[in-house]
N, C-alpha and C positions, 0 to 999 in steps of 0.2 A: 084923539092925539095922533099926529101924523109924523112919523119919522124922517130924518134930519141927516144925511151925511155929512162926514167930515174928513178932510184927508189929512192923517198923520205925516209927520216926517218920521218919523222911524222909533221901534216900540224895542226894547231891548228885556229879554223875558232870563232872568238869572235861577240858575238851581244848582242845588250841591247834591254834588254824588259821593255819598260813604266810601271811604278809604279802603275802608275794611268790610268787609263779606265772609260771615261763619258757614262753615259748612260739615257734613260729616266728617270730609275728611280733612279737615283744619282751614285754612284760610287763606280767603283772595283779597290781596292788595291790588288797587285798580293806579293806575301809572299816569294813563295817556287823560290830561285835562286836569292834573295835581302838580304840585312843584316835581314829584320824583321827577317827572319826564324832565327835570334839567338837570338831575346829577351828572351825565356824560352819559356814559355807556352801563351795559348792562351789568356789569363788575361791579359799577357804583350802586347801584338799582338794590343789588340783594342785598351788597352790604346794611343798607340802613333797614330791611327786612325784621318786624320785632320778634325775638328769639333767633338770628340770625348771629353767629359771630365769625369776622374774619375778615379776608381781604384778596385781589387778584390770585382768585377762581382759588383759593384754598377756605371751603366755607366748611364748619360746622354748625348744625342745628342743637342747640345748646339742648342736653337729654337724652339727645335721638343719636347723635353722631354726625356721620358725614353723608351729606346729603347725594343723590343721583340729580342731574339736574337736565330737563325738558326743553328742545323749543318746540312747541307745537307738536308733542308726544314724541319729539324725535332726541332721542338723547343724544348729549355733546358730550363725544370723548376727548377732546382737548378744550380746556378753558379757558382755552388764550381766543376762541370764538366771543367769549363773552366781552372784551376789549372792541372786538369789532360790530358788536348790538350798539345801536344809538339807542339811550334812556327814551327819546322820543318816540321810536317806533312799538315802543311796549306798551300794546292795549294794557297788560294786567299780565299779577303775579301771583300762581297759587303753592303756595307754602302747605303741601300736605303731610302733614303732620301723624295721618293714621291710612297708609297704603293701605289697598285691599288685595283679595287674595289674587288680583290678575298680574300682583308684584310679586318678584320673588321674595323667598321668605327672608334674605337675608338685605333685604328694602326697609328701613327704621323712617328714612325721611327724604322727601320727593318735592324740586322748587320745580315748576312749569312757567313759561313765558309765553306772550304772545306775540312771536317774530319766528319768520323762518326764513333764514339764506341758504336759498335753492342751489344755486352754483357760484363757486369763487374760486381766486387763486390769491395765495399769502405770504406776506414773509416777514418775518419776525426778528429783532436783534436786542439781546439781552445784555447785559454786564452788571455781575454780581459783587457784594464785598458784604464782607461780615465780618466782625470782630469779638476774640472771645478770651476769655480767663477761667482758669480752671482751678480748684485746691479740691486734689482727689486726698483722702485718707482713706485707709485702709487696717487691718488688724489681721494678723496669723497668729497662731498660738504661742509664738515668744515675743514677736518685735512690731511696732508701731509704724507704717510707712506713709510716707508722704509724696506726695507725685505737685507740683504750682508747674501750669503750663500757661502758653501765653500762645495764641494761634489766629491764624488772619487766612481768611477762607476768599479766594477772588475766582470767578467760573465767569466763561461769557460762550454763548452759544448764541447759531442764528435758525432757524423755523422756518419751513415751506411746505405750506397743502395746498392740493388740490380736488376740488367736487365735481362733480360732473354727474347731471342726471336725466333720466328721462319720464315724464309723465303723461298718461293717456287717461283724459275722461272721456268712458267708454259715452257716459249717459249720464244724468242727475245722481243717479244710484249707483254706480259701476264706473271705478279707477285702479287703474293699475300703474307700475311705477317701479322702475330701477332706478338706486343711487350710487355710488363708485367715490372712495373720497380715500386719499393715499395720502403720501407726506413722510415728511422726517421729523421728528421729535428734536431735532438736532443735527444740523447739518454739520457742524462741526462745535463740539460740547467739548471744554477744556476748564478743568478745575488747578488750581493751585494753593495748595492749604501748608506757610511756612510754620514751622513750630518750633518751640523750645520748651522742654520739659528740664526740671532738675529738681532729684529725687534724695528725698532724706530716708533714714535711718533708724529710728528710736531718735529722733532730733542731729543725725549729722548728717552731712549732705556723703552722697557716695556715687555719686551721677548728675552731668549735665549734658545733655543729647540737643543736637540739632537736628530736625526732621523735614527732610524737603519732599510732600507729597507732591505728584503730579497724577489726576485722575481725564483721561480719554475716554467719552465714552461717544461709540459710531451706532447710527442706526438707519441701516436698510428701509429702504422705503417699507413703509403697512401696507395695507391692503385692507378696505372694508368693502363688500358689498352685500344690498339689500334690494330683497326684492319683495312688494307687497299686491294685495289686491284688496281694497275695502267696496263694500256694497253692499246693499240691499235683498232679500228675496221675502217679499210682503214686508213683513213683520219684523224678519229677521236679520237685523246688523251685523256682519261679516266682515272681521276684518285679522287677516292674515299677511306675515312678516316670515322671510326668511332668509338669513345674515351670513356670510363669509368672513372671517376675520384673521388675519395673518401680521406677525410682529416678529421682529430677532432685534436684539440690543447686544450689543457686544463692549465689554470693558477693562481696560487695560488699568492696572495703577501701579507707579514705579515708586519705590519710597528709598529715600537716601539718607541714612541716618550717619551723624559725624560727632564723634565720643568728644569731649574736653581733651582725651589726649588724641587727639585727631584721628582716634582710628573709624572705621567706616565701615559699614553695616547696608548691603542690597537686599530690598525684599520687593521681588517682583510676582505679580500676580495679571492673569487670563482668566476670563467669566462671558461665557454667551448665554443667552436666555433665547429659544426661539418658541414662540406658541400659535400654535394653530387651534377654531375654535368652529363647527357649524353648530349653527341650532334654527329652530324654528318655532312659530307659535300663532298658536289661534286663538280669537276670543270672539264669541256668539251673543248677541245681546237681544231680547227679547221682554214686549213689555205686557204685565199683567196686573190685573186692577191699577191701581193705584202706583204703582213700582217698576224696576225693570230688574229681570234676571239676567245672570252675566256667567258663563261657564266657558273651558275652553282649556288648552294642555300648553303646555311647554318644554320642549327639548333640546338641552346642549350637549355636546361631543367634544371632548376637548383634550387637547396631546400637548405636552409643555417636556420640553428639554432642557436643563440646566447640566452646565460642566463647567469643571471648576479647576486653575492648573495655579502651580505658584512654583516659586524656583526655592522655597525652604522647605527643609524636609520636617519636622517638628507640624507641618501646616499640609494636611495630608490634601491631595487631591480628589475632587468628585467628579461622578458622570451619574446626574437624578434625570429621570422619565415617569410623567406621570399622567396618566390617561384616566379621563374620569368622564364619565355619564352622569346627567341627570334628566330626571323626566317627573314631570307634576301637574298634575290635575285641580283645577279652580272651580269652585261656584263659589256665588254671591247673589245677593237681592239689595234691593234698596228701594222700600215705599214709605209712602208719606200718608198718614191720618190727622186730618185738620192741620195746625200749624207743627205740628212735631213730621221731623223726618228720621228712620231707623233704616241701617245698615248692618247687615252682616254676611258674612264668608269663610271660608273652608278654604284652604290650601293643602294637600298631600305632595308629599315629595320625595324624590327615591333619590337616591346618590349613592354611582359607584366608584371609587378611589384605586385605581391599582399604582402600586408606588413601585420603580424597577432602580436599583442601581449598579453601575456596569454591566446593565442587560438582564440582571437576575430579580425577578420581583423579590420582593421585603413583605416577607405577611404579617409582622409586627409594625409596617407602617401604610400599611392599606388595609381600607375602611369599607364601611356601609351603612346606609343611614336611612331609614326613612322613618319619615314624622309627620304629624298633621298643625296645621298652623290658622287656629281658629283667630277671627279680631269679630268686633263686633262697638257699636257707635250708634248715638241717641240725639240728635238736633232735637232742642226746646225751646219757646221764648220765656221767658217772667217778663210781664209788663214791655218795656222797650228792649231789654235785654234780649243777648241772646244766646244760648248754651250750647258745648257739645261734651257728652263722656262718651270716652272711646275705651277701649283695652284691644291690644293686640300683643301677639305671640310671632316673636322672629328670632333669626338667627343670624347671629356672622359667624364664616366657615373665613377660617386662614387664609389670605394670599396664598399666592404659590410663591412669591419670596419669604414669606416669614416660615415655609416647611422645608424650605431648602438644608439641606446637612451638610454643606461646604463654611469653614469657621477663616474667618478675614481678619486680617492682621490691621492693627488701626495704629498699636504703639508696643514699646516692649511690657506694656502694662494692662495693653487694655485689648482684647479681641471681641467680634461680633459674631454672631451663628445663626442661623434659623435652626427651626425644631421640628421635624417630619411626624413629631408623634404631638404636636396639637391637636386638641378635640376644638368643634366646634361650639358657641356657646351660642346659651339659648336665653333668651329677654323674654321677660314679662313685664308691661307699659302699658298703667293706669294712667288716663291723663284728663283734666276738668279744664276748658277754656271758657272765653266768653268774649264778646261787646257790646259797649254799652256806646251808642253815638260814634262820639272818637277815643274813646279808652277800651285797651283791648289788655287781655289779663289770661294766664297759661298756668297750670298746677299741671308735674308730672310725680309721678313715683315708678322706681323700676327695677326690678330685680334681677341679676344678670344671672345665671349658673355657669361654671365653668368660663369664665371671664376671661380675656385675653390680654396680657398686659409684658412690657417691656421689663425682667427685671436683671439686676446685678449676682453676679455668685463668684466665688473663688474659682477659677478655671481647672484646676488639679486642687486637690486637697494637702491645704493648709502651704498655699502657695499667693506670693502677691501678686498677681496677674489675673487680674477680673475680666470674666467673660457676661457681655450684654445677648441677652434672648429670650427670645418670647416663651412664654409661660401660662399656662391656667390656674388661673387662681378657684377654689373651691367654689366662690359667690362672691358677688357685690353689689351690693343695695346705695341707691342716690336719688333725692330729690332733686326736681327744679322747680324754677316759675321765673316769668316774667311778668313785667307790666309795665306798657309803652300809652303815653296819654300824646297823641297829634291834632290840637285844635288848630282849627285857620281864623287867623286875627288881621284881618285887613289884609295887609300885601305880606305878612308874616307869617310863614308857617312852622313854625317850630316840631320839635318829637324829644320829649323827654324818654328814655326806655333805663332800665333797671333790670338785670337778671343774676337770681341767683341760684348755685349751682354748690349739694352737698351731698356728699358720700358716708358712708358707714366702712371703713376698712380700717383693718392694723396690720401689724407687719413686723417683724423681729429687724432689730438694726443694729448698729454697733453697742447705739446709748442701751440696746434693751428693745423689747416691745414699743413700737409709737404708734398710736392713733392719729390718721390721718383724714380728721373729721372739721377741719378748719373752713368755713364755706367759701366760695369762691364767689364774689359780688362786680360784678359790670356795668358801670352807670357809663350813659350815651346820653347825649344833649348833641339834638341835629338841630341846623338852622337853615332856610330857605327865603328870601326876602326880594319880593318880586319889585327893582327897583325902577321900571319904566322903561318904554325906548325898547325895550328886548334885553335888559339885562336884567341876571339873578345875579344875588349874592348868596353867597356857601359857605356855612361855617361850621366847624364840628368840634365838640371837647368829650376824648371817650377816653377810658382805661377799666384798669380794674386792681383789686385789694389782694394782697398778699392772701392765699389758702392753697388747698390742698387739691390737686388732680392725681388719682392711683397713686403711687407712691411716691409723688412729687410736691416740695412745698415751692409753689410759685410765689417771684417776688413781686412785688406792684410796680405798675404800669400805668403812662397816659399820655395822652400825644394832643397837641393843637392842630387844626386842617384848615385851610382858609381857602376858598376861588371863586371867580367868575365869570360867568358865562353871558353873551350875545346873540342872538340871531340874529344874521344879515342874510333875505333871502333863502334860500337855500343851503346855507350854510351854516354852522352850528361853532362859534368858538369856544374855547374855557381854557384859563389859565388858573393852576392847582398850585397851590403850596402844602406839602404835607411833615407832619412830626417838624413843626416850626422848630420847637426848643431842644432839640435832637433826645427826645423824653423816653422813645418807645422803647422797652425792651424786652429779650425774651429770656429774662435770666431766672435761674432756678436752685432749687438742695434736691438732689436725685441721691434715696437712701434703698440701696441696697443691701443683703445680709449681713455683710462683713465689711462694707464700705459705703462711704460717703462723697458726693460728685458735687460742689458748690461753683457754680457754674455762671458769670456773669457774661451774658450776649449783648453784642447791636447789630442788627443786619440795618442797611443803608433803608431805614425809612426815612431819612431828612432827604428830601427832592420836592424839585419843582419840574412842574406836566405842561406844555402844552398840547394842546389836542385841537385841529379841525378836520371837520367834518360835514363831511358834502351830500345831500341827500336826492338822488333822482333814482327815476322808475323807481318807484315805493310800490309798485304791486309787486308782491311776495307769489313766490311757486303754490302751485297747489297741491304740491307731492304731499301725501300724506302716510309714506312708510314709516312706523316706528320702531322698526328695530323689534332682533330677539337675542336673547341672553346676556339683555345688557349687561346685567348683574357680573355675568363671567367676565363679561370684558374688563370689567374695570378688576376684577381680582390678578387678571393677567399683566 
C-alpha cells in the first residue's frame, strides 16, 4: 500500500471545557470561552456565581457571609473596580469556599479573578433614591405606641482614584514591586432623606413631625501603599507583602424637625473617623512528596480615632481611640494520593485591643485574644463525580464602627449606637459539595457562638424610644445548600440555580417568644443565547420567598432583567434593562423586645444601562504584590 496526500481546506477541531472545577478549597468557574464572558463587566460575572447573592459589588456568599474579593491575589478595596473589569478579560473565577490558614481567621469566604489593572485614573457619578414606609409599634408598660412614617432617601455622590505602580522582574524567579493607589470615596457625597412620622397613643394620634435630614459626608484623599517581593530560593517560594494604609471620613447631619403646630426642633451632629493601619506578611511554600507546605506570620498595627459632637445635650458627646495589634502564625499542607486530594492548616492568633476614651483607656473595653483556628478539606471522585468536605474554624471580630460608644440621633423615636463591649464570634463550618458534568450542588451546616446581630431595645427603661445596636447573641446554628444545573444546548446556555438558607433562633417579642426558623429559598433562571453576527441575548428571572434572616421576617421578592450585547472590533456594546416590572424589593418585619419595625422599601432597581467598552493593550501588569491585613482594612 502506498500513501496518498490530500489537501484539506480547513479541519475545525471543537471541545467543551467544564464550567465548573472542585477543588479543596471550593470552586472555579472558568469565564473566558463560555457565554459568562458576555454578561458586561466583572459585577455581572459574580453575580450569576452559584451560591453567590447580590449585586454592584454588594455580594454575599450565601452560609459564609460576605465575601473578601481578589484580582490576581490582589485585593479590591473599592468595588466600583469591578464595574470597570470587562466579563471578557476573565480567564476564570474561584469561589473559595474553605480559606486556609494563610487567610485570616476572620476570612469565611474568598471570590479570585483573573484580571489585574496595574495602573489607572477614575471617576465615578452616582444618583441614589429610595423609597420607604414604615409602621413601628412599640409597648411600655401602660400604653400602646405607634410611630406610620413615610421617607424618600435621594444621595448622589461623584468618585476619583488613582494607581500608580512600579514593577521590577529581577529574573524568572525574583520580582519585586511598589503599588500607591489614593482616591476619594466621595468627592462630594450629599444625602437627603424627607420624612414624616405621626405618632398615636393607645390609638389617638398626639404627634405629627416633619423631618428634613441632610447628611454630608467629606473624605480626604486615602492612601494605600504596598510593597512586595516574590521569588524563588531552590525550592523555596517567597513571597512577601507589606502595606500602608491611611483613611479619615468626616460627617455632618443637620436634621430639622417642624411639630403640626409649627414649632421646630435642631439637632445637629459632627463625627470623624480617621484610621491608620501597617502590617506585613510572609508566606513560604515548599514542596514534599506528593504536596506542598505553606507556613508564614502575619502582622497588623492599627490606630483608629473616632469623635463624636452634637448640639443636644440628652446625646452626650465622644472622643474613642483604639489601638490594636495582631500577630498569627500559619501552616498548612496539601497532598494528593491517587485521585483524592487532602488539605489542612493551623492558624494561631494573638490580638491586642486597648480601647481609650478622652485619652483614658477603658479596661472594661479592651481585650485580648488568642486562639488557634484549625480547617481541614478532603477532594474525592465517585465514578464521574466529584466531592469536597471541608470544616473550618473562624471568626468575625466587630468593625470598629459597630464598637463605637457615640449613640445618633435618627428620630424623636428611634436612636442608633455602637457597643465597645462586643465579643468576637466564633464559626464552626461543616460543608459537603460536589459536580457532576454541569450540575454542581453545596450542603453547609454552621454554628456560630456569640453571634453578632442588629437588635432593638427600649432606650431607657420603660420608655418609647428604641435604641438599634449591635449585640451577641449566645449562638446561632443555620443550614445552607444550593444547586445550580448550566447545560449548553446549542447557542443556548441557560443556569437554573436554587438556594436555600435556614436558621435555628427564637427571640422574645411583643407577641411573645417567636421562632424565626422560616427558610429563606432563592430561585435564579439565567439565560444566555448566542444569537450570531456578535450578538447575545440576556435574560434573567430571580427573587426569593418570604422567611426569616436573624430576627427578621423578609418579604418576597423578584425582578425580570433583559439585555444585549455586540461585539464590533474592539469594542464591546450591551444595552440592560433591569427590574422591568418595578418588582424588587427590600422590604421587611424587623422584631425587636418591645417593638415591631414593618418596613416596606424600593431602592431604584427599575433602570436601563448602556455600557461601551473599548479594549486595547490587554497585556496586564505583572505586579504581583498581594497585600497584608487585608482583613483590617476592610474592618476600617
Amino acid at each position: 500500500m502506498q500513501p496518498d496526500t490530500y489537501t484539506l481546506g480547513n479541519v475545525t477541531v471543537r471541545g467543551e471545557r467544564p464550567q465548573y472545577q472542585m477543588s479543596g478549597h471550593g470552586l472555579t468557574v472558568n469565564v473566558q470561552g463560555t457565554m459568562l464572558s458576555e454578561a458586561g463587566t466583572a459585577n455581572d460575572v459574580i453575580a450569576l456565581l452559584p451560591g453567590v447573592d447580590g449585586n454592584n459589588g454588594s455580594f454575599k456568599v450565601i452560609g459564609k457571609g460576605t465575601p473578601l474579593i481578589y484580582v490576581n491575589g490582589r485585593l479590591l478595596h473599592s468595588t466600583a473596580e469591578l464595574d470597570r473589569l470587562s466579563s471578557k478579560d476573565i480567564a476564570s473565577i474561584e469561589l473559595d469556599t474553605n480559606p486556609g490558614a494563610k487567610y485570616s481567621a476572620t476570612v469565611s469566604a474568598v471570590i479570585h479573578n483573573g484580571l489585574d489593572i496595574f495602573g489607572e485614573v477614575s471617576h465615578g457619578f452616582s444618583h441614589l433614591y429610595q423609597e420607604q414606609r414604615g409602621n413601628n409599634q412599640s409597648q411600655t408598660s401602660a400604653d400602646y405606641w405607634q410611630e406610620l412614617q413615610n421617607m424618600l432617601i435621594k444621595s448622589k455622590y461623584h468618585t476619583l482614584s488613582l494607581t500608580l505602580g512600579v514593577n521590577y522582574q529581577i529574573s524568572d524567579n525574583h520580582s519585586v514591586g511598589v503599588r500607591y493607589d489614593t482616591g476619594k470615596d466621595a468627592i462630594g457625597h450629599s444625602s437627603n432623606w424627607p420624612m414624616t412620622e405621626t405618632v398615636y397613643k393607645n390609638g389617638e394620634q398626639i404627634e405629627h413631625t416633619q423631618y428634613e435630614t441632610e447628611v454630608n459626608r467629606t473624605y480626604p484623599f486615602s492612601h494605600l501603599l504596598n510593597a512586595y517581593y516574590n521569588g524563588k530560593a531552590g525550592k523555596l517560594g517567597i513571597d512577601f507583602n507589606t502595606d500602608y494604609y491611611q483613611k479619615t471620613t468626616r460627617l455632618n447631619q443637620d436634621i430639622t424637625e417642624t411639630n403640626v403646630d409649627r414649632s421646630q426642633q435642631f439637632v445637629n451632629s459632627h463625627s470623624n473617623q480617621r484610621s491608620e493601619m501597617w502590617a506585613s506578611k510572609l508566606v513560604l511554600t515548599y514542596p514534599i512528596a506528593t504536596g506542598k507546605l505553606e507556613s508564614g506570620y502575619e502582622y497588623t498595627n492599627t490606630d483608629r480615632a473616632d469623635d463624636y459632637t452634637t448640639s443636644q445635650q440628652f446625646m452626650p458627646s465622644t472622643d474613642d481611640h483604639i489601638k490594636e495589634q495582631m500577630a498569627a502564625g500559619f501552616l498548612s499542607y496539601e497532598w494528593t494520593v491517587g485521585k483524592v486530594e487532602f488539605g489542612a492548616g493551623l492558624r494561631y492568633e494573638h490580638v491586642t485591643s486597648d480601647y481609650y476614651s478622652f485619652g483614658a483607656i477603658v479596661p472594661e473595653q479592651s481585650r485580648t485574644y488568642s486562639r488557634l483556628f484549625p480547617n481541614a478539606d478532603i477532594t474525592f471522585p465517585i465514578g464521574k463525580a466529584k466531592f469536597t468536605l471541608a470544616y473550618t474554624e473562624k471568626t468575625s471580630r466587630p468593625s470598629y464602627w459597630q464598637l463605637r460608644s457615640f449613640v445618633q440621633y435618627d428620630s424623636r423615636y428611634l436612636y442608633e449606637a455602637g457597643n465597645p463591649l462586643l465579643r468576637p464570634a466564633i464559626r464552626h463550618d461543616i460543608s459537603l459539595s460536589g459536580i457532576y458534568k454541569w450540575v454542581y450542588a453545596s450542603f453547609s451546616y454552621k454554628r456560630t457562638k456569640d453571634y453578632m446581630t442588629n437588635l432593638y431595645s427600649a432606650y431607657e427603661e420603660d420608655s418609647p424610644i428604641n435604641l438599634l445596636q449591635y449585640q451577641n447573641l449566645d449562638h446561632l446554628t443555620s443550614i445552607s445548600a444550593v444547586l445550580a444545573l448550566s447545560p449548553k444546548i446549542g447557542r443556548w446556555a441557560p443556569t437554573w440555580r436554587v438556594s436555600l438558607y435556614q436558621q435555628n433562633y427564637e427571640q422574645q417579642t411583643l407577641e411573645g417568644i417567636r421562632s424565626f426558623n422560616t427558610p429563606l429559598i432563592q430561585p435564579r433562571w439565567e439565560n444566555f443565547v448566542n444569537l450570531g453576527k456578535q450578538f447575545t441575548l440576556f435574560a434573567s428571572v430571580n427573587g426569593r420567598t418570604a422567611g426569616d434572616y436573624e430576627n427578621v421576617h423578609l418579604k418576597p421578592s423578584w425582578q425580570i432583567n433583559l439585555g444585549i450585547s455586540r461585539q464590533v472590533g474592539g469594542w464591546n456594546l450591551q444595552l440592560r434593562a433591569n427590574d422591568l416590572f418595578r418588582t424588587a424589593r427590600q422590604s421587611m418585619i424587623t422584631y425587636g423586645y418591645s417593638v415591631t419595625f414593618d418596613k416596606w422599601n424600593y431602592s431604584d432597581s427599575q433602570n436601563i444601562q448602556f455600557t461601551a467598552t473599548y479594549r486595547f493593550n490587554t497585556t496586564r501588569s505583572k505586579y504581583k504584590g498581594t497585600g497584608a491585613g487585608n482583613e483590617e482594612k476592610n474592618r476600617l
